[in-house]
mmJSON file of the N, C-alpha and C atoms, coordinates in Angstrom:
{"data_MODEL":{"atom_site":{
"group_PDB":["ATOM","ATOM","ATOM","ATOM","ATOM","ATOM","ATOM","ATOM","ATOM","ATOM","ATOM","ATOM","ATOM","ATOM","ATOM","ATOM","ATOM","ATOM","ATOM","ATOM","ATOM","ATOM","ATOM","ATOM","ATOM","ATOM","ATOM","ATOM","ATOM","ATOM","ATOM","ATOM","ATOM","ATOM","ATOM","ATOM","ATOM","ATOM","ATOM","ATOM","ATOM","ATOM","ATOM","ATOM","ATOM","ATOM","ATOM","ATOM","ATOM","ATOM","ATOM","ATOM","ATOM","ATOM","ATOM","ATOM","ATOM","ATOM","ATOM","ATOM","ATOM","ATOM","ATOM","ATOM","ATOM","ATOM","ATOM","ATOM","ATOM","ATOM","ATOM","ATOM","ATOM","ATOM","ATOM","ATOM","ATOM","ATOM","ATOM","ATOM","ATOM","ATOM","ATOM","ATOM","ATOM","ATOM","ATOM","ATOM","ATOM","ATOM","ATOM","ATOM","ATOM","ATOM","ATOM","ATOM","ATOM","ATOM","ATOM","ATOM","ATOM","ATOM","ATOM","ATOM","ATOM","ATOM","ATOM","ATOM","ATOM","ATOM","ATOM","ATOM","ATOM","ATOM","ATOM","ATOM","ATOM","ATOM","ATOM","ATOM","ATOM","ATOM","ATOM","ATOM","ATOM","ATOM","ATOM","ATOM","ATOM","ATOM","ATOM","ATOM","ATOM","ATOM","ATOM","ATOM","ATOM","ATOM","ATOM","ATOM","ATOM","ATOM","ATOM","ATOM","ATOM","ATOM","ATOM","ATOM","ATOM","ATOM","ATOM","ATOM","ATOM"],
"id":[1,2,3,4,5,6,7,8,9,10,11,12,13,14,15,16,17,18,19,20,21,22,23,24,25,26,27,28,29,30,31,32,33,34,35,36,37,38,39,40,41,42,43,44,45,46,47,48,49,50,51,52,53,54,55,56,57,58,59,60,61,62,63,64,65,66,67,68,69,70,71,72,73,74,75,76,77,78,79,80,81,82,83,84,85,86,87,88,89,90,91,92,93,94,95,96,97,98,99,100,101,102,103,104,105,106,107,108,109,110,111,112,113,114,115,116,117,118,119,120,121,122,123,124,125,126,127,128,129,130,131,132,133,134,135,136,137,138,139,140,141,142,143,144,145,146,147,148,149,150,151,152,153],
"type_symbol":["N","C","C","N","C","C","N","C","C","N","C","C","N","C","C","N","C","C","N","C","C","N","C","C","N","C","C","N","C","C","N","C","C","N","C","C","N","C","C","N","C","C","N","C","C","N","C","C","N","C","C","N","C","C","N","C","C","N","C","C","N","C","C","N","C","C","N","C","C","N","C","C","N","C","C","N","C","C","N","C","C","N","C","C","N","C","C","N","C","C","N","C","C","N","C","C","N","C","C","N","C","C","N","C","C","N","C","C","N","C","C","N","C","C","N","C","C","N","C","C","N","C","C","N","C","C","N","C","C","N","C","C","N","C","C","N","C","C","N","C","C","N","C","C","N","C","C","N","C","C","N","C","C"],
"label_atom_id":["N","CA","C","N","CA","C","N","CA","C","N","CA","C","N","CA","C","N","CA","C","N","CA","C","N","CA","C","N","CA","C","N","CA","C","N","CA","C","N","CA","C","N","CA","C","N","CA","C","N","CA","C","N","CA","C","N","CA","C","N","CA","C","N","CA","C","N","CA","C","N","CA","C","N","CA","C","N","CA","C","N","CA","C","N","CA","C","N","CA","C","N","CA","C","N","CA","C","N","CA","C","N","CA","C","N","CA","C","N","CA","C","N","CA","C","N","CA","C","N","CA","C","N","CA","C","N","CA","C","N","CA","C","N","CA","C","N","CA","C","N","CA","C","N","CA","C","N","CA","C","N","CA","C","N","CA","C","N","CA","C","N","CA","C","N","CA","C","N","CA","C","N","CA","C","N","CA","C"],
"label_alt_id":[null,null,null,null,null,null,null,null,null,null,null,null,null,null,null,null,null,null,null,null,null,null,null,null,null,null,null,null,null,null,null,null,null,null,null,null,null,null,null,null,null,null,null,null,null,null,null,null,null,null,null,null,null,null,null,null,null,null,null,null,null,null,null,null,null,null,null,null,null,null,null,null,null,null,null,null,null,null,null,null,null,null,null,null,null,null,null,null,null,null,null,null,null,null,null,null,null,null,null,null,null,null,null,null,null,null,null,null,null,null,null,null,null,null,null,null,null,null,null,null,null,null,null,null,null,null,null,null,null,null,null,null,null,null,null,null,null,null,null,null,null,null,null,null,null,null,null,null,null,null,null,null,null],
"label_comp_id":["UNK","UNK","UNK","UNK","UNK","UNK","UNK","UNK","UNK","UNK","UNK","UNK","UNK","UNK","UNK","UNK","UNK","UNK","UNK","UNK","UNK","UNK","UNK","UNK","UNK","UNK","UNK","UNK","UNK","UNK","UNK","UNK","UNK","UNK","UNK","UNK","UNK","UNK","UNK","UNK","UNK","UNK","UNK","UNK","UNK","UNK","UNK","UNK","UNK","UNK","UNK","UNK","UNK","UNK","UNK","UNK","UNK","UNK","UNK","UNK","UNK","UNK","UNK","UNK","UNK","UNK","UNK","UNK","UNK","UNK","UNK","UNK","UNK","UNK","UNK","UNK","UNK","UNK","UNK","UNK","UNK","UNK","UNK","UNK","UNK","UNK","UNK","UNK","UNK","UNK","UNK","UNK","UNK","UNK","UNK","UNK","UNK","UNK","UNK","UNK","UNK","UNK","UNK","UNK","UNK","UNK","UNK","UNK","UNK","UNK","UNK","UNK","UNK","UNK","UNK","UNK","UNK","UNK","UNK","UNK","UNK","UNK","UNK","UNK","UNK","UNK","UNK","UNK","UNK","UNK","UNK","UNK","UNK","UNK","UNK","UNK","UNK","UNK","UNK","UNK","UNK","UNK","UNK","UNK","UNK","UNK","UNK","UNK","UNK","UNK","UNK","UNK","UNK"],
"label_asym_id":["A","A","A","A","A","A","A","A","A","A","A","A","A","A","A","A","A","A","A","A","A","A","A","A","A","A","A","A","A","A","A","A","A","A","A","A","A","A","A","A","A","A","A","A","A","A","A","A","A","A","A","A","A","A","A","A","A","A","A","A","A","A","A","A","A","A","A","A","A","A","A","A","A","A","A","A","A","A","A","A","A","A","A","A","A","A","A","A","A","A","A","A","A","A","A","A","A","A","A","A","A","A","A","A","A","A","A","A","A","A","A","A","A","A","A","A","A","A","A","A","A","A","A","A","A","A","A","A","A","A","A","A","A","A","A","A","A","A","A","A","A","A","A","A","A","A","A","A","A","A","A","A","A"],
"label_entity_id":["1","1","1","1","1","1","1","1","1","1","1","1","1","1","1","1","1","1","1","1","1","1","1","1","1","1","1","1","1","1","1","1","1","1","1","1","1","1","1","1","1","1","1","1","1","1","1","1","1","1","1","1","1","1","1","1","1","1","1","1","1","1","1","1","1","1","1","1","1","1","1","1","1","1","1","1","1","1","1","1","1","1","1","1","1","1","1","1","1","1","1","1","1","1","1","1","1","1","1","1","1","1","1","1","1","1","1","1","1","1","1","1","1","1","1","1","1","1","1","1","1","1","1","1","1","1","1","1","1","1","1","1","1","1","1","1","1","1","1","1","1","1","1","1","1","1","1","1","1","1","1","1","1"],
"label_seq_id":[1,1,1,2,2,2,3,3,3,4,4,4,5,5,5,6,6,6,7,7,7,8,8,8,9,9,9,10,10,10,11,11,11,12,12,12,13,13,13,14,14,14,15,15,15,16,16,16,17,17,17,18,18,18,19,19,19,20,20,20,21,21,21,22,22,22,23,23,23,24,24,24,25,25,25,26,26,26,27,27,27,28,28,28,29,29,29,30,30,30,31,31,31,32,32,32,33,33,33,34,34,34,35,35,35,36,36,36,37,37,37,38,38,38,39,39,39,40,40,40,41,41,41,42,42,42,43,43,43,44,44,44,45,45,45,46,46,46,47,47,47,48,48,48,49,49,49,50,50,50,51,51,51],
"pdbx_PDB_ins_code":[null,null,null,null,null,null,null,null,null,null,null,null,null,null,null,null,null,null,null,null,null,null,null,null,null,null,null,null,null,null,null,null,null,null,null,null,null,null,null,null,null,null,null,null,null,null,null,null,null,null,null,null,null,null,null,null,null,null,null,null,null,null,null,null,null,null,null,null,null,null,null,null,null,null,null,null,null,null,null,null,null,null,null,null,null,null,null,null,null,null,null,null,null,null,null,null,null,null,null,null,null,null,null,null,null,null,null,null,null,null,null,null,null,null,null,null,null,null,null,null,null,null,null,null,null,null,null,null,null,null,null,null,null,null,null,null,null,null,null,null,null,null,null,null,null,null,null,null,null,null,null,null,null],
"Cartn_x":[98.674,98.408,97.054,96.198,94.9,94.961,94.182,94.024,92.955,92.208,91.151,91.056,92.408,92.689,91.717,92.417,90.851,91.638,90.101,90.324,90.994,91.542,92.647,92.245,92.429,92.476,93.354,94.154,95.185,94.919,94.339,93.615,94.587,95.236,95.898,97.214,97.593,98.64,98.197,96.332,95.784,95.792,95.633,95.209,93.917,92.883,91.825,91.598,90.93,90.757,89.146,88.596,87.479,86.535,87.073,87.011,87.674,86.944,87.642,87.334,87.809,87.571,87.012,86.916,85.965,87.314,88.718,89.742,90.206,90.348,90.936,90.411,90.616,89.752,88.324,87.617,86.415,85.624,86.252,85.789,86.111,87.117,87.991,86.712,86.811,85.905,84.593,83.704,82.43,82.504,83.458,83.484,83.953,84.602,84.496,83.498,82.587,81.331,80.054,80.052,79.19,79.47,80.925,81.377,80.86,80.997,80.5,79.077,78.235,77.063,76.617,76.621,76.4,77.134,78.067,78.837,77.548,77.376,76.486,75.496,74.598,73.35,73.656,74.082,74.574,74.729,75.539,75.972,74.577,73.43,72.26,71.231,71.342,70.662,71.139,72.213,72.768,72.849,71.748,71.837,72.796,73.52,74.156,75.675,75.783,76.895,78.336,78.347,79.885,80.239,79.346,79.445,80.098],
"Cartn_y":[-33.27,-31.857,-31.531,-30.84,-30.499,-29.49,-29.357,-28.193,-28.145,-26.649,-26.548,-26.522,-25.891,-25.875,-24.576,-23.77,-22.975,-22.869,-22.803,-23.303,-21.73,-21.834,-20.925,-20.945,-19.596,-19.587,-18.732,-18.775,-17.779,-17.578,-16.211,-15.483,-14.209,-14.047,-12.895,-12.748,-13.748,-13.236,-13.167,-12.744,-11.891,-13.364,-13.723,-14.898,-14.611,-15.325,-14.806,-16.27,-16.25,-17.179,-17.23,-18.339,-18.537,-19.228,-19.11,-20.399,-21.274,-21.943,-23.331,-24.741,-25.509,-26.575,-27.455,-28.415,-30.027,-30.896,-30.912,-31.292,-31.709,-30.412,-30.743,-31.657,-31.153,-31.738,-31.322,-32.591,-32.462,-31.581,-32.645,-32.309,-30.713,-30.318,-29.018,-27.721,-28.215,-27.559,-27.135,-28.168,-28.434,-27.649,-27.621,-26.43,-25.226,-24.793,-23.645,-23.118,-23.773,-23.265,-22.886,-24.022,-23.939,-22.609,-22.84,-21.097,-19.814,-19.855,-18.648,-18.561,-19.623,-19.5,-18.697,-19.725,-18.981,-17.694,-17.21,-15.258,-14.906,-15.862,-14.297,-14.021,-15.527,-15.668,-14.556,-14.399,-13.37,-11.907,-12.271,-10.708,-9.811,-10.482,-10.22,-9.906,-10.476,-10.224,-9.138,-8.49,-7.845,-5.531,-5.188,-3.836,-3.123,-3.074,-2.574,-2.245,-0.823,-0.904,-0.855,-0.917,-0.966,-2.654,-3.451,-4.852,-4.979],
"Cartn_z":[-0.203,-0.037,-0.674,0.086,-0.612,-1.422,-2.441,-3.619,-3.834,-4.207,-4.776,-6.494,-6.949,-8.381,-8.68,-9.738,-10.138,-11.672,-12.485,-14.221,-14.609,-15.742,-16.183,-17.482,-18.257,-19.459,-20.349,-21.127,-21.566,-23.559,-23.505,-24.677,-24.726,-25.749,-26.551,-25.027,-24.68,-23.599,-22.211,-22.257,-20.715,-19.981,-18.97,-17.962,-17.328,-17.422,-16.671,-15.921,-14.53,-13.454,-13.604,-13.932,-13.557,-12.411,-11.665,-10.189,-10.301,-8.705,-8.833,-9.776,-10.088,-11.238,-10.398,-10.798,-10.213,-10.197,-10.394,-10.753,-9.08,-8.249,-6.913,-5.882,-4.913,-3.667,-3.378,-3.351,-3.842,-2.427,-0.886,0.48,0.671,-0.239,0.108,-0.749,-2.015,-2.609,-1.892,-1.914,-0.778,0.336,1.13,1.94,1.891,0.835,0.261,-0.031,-1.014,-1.551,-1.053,0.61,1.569,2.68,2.853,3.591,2.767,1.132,0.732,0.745,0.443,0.572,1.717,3.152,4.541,4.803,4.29,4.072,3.621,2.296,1.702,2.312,3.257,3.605,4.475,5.897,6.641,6.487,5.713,4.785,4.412,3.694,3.184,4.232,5.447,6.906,7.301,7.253,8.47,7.519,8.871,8.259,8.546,9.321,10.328,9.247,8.51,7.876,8.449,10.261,10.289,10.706,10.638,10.681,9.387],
"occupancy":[1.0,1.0,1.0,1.0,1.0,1.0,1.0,1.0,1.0,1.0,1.0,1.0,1.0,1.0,1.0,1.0,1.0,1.0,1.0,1.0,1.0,1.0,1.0,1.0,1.0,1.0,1.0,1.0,1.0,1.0,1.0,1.0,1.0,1.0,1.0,1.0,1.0,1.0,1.0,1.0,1.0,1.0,1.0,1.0,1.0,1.0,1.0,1.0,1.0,1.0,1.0,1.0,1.0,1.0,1.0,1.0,1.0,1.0,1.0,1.0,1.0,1.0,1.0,1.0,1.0,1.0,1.0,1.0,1.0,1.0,1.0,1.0,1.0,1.0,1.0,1.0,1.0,1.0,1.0,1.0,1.0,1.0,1.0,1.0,1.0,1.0,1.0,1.0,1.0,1.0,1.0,1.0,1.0,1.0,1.0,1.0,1.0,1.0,1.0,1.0,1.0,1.0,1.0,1.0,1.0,1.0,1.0,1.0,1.0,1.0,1.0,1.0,1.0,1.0,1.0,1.0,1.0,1.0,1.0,1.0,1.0,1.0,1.0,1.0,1.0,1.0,1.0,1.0,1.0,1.0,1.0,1.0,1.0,1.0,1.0,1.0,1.0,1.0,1.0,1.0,1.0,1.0,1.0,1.0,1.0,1.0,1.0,1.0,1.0,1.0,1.0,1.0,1.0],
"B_iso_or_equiv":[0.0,0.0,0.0,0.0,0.0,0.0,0.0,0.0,0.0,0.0,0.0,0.0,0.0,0.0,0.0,0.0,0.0,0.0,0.0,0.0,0.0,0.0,0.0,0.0,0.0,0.0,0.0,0.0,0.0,0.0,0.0,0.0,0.0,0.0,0.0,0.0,0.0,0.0,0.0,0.0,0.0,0.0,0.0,0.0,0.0,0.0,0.0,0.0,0.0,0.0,0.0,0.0,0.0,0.0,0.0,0.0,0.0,0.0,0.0,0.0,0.0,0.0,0.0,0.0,0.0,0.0,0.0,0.0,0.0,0.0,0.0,0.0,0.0,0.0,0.0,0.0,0.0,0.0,0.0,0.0,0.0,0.0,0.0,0.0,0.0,0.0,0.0,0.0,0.0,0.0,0.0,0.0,0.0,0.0,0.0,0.0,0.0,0.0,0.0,0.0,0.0,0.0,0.0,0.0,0.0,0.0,0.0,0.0,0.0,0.0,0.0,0.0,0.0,0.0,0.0,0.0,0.0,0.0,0.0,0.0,0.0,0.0,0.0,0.0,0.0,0.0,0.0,0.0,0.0,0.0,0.0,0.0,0.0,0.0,0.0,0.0,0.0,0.0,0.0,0.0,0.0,0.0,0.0,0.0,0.0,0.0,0.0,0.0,0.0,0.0,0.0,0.0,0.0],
"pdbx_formal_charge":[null,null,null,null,null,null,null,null,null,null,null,null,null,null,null,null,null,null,null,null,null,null,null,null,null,null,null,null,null,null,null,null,null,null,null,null,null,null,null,null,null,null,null,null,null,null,null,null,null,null,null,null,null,null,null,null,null,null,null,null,null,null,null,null,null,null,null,null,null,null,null,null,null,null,null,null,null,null,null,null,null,null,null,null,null,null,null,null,null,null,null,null,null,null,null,null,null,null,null,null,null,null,null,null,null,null,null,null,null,null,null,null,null,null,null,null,null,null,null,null,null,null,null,null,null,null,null,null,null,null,null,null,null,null,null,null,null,null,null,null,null,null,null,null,null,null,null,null,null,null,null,null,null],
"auth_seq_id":[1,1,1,2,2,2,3,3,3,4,4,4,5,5,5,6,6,6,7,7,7,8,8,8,9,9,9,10,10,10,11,11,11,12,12,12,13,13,13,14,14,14,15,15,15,16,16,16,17,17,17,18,18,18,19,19,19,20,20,20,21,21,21,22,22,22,23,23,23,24,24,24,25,25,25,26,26,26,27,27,27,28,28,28,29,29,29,30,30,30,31,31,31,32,32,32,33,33,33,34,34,34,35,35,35,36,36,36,37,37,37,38,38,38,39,39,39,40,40,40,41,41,41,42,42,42,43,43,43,44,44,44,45,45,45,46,46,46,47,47,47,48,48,48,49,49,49,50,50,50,51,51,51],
"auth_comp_id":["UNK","UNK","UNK","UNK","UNK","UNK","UNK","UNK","UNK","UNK","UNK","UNK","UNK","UNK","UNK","UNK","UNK","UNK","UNK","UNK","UNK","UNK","UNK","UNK","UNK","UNK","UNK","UNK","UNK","UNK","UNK","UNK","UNK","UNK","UNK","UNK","UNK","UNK","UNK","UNK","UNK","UNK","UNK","UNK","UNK","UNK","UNK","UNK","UNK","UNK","UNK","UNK","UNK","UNK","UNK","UNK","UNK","UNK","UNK","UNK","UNK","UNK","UNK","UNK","UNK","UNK","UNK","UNK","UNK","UNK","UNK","UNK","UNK","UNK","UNK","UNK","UNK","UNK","UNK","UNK","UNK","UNK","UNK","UNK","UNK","UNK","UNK","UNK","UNK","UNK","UNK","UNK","UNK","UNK","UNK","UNK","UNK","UNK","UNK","UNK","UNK","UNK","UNK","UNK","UNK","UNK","UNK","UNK","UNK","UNK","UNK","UNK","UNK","UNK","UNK","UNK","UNK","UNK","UNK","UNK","UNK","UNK","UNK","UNK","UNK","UNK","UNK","UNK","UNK","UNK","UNK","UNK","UNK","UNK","UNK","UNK","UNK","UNK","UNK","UNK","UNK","UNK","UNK","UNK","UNK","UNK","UNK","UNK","UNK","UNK","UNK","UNK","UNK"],
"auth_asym_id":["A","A","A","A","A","A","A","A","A","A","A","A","A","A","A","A","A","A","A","A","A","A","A","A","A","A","A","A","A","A","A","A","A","A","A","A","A","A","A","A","A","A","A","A","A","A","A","A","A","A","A","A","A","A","A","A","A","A","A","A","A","A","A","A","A","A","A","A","A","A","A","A","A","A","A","A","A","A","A","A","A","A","A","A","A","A","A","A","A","A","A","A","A","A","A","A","A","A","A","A","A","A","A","A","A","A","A","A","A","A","A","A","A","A","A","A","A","A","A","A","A","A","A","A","A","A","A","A","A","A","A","A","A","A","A","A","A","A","A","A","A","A","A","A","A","A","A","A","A","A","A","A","A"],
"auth_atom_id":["N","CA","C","N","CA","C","N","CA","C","N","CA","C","N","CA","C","N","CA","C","N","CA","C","N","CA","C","N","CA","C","N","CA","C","N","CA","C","N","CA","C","N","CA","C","N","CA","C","N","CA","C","N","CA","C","N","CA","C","N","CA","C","N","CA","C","N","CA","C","N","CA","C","N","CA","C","N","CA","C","N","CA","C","N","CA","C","N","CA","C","N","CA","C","N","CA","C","N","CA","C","N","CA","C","N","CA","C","N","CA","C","N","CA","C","N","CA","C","N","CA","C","N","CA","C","N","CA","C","N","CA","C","N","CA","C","N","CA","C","N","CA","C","N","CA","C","N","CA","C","N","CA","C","N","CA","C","N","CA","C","N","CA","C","N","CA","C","N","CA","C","N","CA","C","N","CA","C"],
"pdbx_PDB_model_num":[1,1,1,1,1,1,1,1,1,1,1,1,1,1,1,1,1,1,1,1,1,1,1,1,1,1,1,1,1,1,1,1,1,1,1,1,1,1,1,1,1,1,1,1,1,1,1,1,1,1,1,1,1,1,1,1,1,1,1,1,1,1,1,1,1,1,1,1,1,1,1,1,1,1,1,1,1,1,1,1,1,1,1,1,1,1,1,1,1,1,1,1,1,1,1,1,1,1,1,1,1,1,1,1,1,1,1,1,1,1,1,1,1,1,1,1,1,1,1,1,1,1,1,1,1,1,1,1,1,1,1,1,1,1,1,1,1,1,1,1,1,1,1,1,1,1,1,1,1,1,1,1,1]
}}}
């Protein structure tokens, strides 16, 4: 089963998520990181606010 894993930290009770770790799937990760990249690249092109 693939996982991306994302690192965890637990301070006074709260849980906070800091991404994903280097722990999971590495191919899985990699294309995660490359999909957000090209969002944002896009995202940053486009004026058009009901896009």
């Amino acid at each position: 089963m693939a996982w991306a894993n994302t690192d965890r930290a637990v301070n006074g009770g709260k849980h906070k998520l800091y991404g994903i770790s280097k722990r999971g799937n590495k191919y899985l990760r990699k294309l995660l990181v490359h999909g957000a990249r090209i969002t944002l690249r896009f995202a940053e092109r486009k004026t058009d606010s009901r896009s």
